[in-house]
C-alpha positions in Angstrom: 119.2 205.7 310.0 116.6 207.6 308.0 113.2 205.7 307.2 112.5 205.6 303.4 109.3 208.2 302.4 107.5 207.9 299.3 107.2 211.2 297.2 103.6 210.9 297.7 104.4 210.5 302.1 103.0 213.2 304.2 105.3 215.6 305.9 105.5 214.4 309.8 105.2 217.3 312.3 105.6 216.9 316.6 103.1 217.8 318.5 103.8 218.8 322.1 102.0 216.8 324.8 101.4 218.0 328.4 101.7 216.3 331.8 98.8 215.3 334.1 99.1 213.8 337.2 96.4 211.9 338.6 97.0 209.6 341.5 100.3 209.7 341.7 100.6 208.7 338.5 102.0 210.7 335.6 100.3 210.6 332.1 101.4 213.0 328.8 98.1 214.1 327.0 96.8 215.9 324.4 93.6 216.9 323.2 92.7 215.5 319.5 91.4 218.3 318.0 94.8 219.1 317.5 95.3 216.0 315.8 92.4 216.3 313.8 93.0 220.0 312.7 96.6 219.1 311.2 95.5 216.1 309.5 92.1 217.4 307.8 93.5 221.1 306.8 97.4 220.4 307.6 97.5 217.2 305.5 100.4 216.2 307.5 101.0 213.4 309.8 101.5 213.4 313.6 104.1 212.2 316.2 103.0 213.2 319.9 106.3 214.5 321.7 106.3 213.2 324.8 107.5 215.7 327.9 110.7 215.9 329.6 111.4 215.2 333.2 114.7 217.2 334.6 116.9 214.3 335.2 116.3 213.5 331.3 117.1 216.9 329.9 120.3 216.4 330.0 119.7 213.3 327.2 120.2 215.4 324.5 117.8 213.5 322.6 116.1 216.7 320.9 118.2 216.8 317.6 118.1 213.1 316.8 114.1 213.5 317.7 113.6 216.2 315.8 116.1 215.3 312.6 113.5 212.7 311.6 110.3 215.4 311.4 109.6 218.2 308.8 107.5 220.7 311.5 106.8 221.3 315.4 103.6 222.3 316.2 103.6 224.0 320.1 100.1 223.3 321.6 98.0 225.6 324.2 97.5 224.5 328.0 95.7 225.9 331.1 99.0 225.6 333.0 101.1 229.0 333.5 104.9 228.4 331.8 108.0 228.8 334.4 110.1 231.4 332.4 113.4 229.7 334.4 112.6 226.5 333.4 111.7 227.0 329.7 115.3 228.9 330.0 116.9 226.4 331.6 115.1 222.8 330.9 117.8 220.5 333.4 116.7 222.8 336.1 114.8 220.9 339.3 111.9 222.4 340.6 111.8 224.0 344.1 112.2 221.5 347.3 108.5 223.0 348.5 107.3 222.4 344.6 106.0 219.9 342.4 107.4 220.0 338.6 103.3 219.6 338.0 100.2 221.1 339.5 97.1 220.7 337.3 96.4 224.4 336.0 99.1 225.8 337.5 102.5 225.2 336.3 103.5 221.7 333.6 107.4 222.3 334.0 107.8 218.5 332.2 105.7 220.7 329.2 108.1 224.0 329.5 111.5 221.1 329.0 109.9 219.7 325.9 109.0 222.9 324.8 112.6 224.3 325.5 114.3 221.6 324.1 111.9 221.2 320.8 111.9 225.0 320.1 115.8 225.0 319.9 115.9 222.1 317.8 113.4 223.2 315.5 115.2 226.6 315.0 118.4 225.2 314.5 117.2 222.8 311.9 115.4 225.8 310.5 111.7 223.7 310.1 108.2 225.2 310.0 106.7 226.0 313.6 103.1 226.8 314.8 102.7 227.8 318.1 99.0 227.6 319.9 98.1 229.6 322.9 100.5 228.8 325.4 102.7 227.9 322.5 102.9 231.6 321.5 103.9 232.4 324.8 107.1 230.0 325.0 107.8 231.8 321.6 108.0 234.7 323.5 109.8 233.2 326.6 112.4 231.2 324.2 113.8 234.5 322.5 113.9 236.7 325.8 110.3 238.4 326.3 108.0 238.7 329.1 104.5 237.8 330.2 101.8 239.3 332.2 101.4 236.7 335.0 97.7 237.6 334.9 95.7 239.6 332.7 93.1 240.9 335.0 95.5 242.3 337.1 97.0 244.7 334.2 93.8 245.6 332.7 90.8 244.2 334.3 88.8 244.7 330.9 91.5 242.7 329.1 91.0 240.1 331.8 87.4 240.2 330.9 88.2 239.9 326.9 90.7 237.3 327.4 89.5 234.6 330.0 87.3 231.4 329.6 83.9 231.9 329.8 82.5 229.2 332.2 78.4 230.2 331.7 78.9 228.8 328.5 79.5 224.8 327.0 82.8 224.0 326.0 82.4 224.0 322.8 81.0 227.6 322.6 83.5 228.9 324.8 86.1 228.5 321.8 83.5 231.0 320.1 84.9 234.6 318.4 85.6 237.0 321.7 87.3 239.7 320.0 88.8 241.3 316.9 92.3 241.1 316.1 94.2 243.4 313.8 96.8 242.0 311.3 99.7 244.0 309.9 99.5 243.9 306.5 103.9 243.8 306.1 104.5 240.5 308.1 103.7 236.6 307.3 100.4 236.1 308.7 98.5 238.6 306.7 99.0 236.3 303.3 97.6 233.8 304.8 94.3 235.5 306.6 94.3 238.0 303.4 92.5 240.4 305.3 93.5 243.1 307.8 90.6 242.4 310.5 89.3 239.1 311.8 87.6 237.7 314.8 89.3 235.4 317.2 88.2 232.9 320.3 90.1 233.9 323.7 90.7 231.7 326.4 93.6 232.8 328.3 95.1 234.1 331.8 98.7 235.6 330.6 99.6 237.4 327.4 102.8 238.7 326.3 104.5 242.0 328.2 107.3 242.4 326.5 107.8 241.1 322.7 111.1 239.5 322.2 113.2 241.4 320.0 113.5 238.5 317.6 109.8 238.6 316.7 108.1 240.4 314.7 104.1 241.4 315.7 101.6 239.6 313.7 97.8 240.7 314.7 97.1 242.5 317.8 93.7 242.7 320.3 91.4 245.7 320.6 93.7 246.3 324.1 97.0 246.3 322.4 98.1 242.8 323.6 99.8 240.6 320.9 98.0 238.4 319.4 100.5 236.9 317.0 104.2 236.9 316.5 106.7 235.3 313.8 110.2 234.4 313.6 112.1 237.7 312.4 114.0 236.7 309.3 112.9 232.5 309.5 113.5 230.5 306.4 110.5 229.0 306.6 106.7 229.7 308.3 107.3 230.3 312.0 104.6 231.9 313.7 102.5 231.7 316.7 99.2 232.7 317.5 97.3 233.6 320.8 93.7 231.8 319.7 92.6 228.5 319.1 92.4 228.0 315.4 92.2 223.8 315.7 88.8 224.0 317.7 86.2 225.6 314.7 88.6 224.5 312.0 86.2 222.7 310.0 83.6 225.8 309.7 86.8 228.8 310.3 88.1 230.0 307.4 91.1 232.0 309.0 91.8 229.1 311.2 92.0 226.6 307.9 94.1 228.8 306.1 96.7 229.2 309.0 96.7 224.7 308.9 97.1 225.2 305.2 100.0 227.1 304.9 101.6 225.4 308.0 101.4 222.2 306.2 102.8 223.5 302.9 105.4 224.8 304.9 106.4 221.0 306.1 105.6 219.7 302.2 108.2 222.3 301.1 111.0 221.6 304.2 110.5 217.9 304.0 111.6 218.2 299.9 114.7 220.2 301.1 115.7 217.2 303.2 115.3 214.7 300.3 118.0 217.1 298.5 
C-alpha cells in the first residue's frame, strides 16, 4: 500500500542511525544537524532508519523499507566499518566480540548500511554519503580502506584527525583543500575546481572501487569524494562534513541542494 503525496509533498529521504550502547542498553542515534541540514537546504523530509541486528538481516525488509522513500542519505560515525560485515550483513560477530564498542566498530550500523545501499542502488534513487558513509561506498562496490591514517602517512594523519584543543564546533572548521575534477558530478554542483573542506577522520579510502568514479581529492592524494559510475540519478559521497556549517557554507548548501532536487525529480518518476 502506497500513502497518497500531494504534488506539493516533500520527497522523503532515510537517514542512517547508529547504535550506542550504554548500560546494557541499546539505543539508535543520530545527531540533528543532519536533520536540520536536509530540511533547511535539502527541502526534503526525513525518516531515521533504524539499524540492523544479525538475527534480523535475514528479514529482508530493506526493499519494502526503502520502496516507500525517494533518497538514502549515509551519515558519518567515529566507529571504524567491519569490511566482512558490510559484505555480509547476517554475519554474527566474533564469540570474544561485541557487534558494538563505542568508537570502535557499530556492526548493527555496517547491516543497515549494507542492506540500504543495495536497496537504494537497485531502485536506482539519489544517495549522499557522509564521512563514514563515503567509506561504505567504497566497501559496498569492492575497495579498501586504510585502517589508520597516521600509520600510512603520519602528515595525513595530522590533516585528517579531530582536533581536540579546539570546541566542537570549531573542530568542523576548513582543514584542508580539496581538488575537484572538473569531468565528474560534483564539480556542477561546487562550480569551482578548489575548495576548502573540514576533516575529522581516522581511515580513508586505499583502494577506490572500480565502480566509482573520483570526485575531489586532498593535498595528500587521498579521495575525498566519489560517485556512482554511470548512476541514473545523483549518487555521490563525500569525505567532509557539509551538514555542520551548512547555514554559512556555500559548497556544503549546494551539495544539500542538488541532493534534494535529485529526490524531487526521482520521487516524480515514481508518480509515473
Amino acid at each position: 500500500m502506497t500513502l497518497p503525496r500531494s504534488d506539493k509533498a516533500r520527497a522523503v529521504v532515510g537517514v542512517t542511525s547508529n547504535r550506542l550502547l550504554v548500560d546494557g542498553v541499546h539505543r539508535d542515534w543520530l545527531r540533528r544537524k543532519y536533520l536540520k541540514a536536509l530540511l533547511h537546504h535539502a527541502g526534503v523530509a526525513c525518516v531515521i532508519l533504524p539499524t540492523i541486528d544479525a538475527e534480523d538481516a535475514r528479514l529482508e525488509v530493506g526493499l519494502a523499507t526503502m520502496g516507500a522513500l525517494d533518497g538514502l542519505v549515509l551519515t558519518g560515525d567515529e566507529s571504524n566499518i567491519d569490511p566482512f560485515v558490510l559484505k555480509a550483513p547476517a554475519s554474527l560477530p566474533p564469540p570474544d566480540q561485541q557487534d558494538v564498542d563505542g568508537g570502535i566498530r557499530d556492526r548493527p550500523r555496517d547491516r543497515l548500511s549494507a542492506v540500504a545501499i543495495g536497496s537504494a542502488i537497485a531502485l536506482g534513487m539519489p544517495i549522499l554519503g557522509i564521512c563514514r558513509g563515503l567509506q561504505e561506498l567504497n566497501i559496498y562496490f569492492g575497495g579498501t580502506l586504510h585502517p589508520s591514517l597516521a600509520e600510512w602517512r603520519l602528515g595525513s594523519g595530522q590533516m585528517h584527525a579531530e582536533k581536540p584543543d579546539r570546541p566542537r564546533d570549531r573542530q568542523y572548521d576548513a582543514a584542508h583543500s580539496v581538488r575537484i575534477s572538473p569531468e565528474g558530478a560534483l564539480f556542477p554542483i561546487a562550480r569551482a575546481n578548489e575548495a576548502q573542506v573540514n576533516s575529522l577522520h581516522n581511515q580513508g579510502i586505499e583502494l577506490l572501487a572500480a565502480a566509482l568514479r573520483r570526485e575531489a581529492w586532498a593535498p595528500d592524494g587521498l579521495v575525498e569524494a566519489a560517485s556512482v559510475i554511470g548512476a541514473p540519478t545523483l549518487q555521490i559521497g563525500v569525505q567532509w562534513h557539509p551538514e555542520w556549517h551548512a547555514s554559512t557554507d556555500l559548497l556544503s548548501q549546494r551539495l544539500f541542494t542538488a541532493f534534494g532536487e535529485a529526490c524531487v525529480a526521482y520521487c516524480q518518476t515514481k508518480k509515473h
